[in-house]
N, C-alpha and C positions, 0 to 999 in steps of 0.2 A: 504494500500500500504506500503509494505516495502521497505525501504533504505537499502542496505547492505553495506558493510561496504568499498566496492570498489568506491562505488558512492557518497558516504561520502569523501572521500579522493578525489577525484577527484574533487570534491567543496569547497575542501578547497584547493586544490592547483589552481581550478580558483577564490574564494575570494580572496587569498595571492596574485595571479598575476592584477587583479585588484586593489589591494591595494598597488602594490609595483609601477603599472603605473600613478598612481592617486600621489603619492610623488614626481613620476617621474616631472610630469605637473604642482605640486605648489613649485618646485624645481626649474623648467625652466621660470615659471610665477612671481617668487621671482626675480633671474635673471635678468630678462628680467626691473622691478621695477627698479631694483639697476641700470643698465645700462641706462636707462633712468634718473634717478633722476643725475647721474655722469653727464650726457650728457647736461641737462639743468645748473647744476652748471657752467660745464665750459661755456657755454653758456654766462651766468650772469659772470663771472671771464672776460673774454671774452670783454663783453660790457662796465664792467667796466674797463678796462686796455688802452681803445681805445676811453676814456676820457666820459662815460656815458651819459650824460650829463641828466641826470635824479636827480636832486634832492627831499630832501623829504617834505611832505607839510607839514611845521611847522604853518602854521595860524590852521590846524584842530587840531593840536595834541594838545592832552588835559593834 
């Protein structure tokens, strides 16, 4: 079976588009981390500001 050279090219411009949706998705899923991790700080900013009241267990700490 031969490939010519039209079918060739046409697989690579569906690799390339596969490949440009896939950075797409660890682009949005990076995102998506960071937006979360912001959300929990202020979260913690948040708890702490509004008197915590969480202290740290100094009997374990070694």
């Amino acid at each position: 079976m031969q490939i010519n050279a039209s079918q060739t090219a046409t697989r690579a411009v569906l690799a390339l588009t596969v490949l440009t949706a896939q950075r797409s998705l660890y682009a949005a899923k990076q995102a998506l981390i960071s937006l979360r991790l912001s959300d929990a700080n202020k979260r913690i900013t948040l708890y702490k500001v509004l008197g915590g009241g969480w202290q740290p267990d100094t009997a374990n700490a070694s």
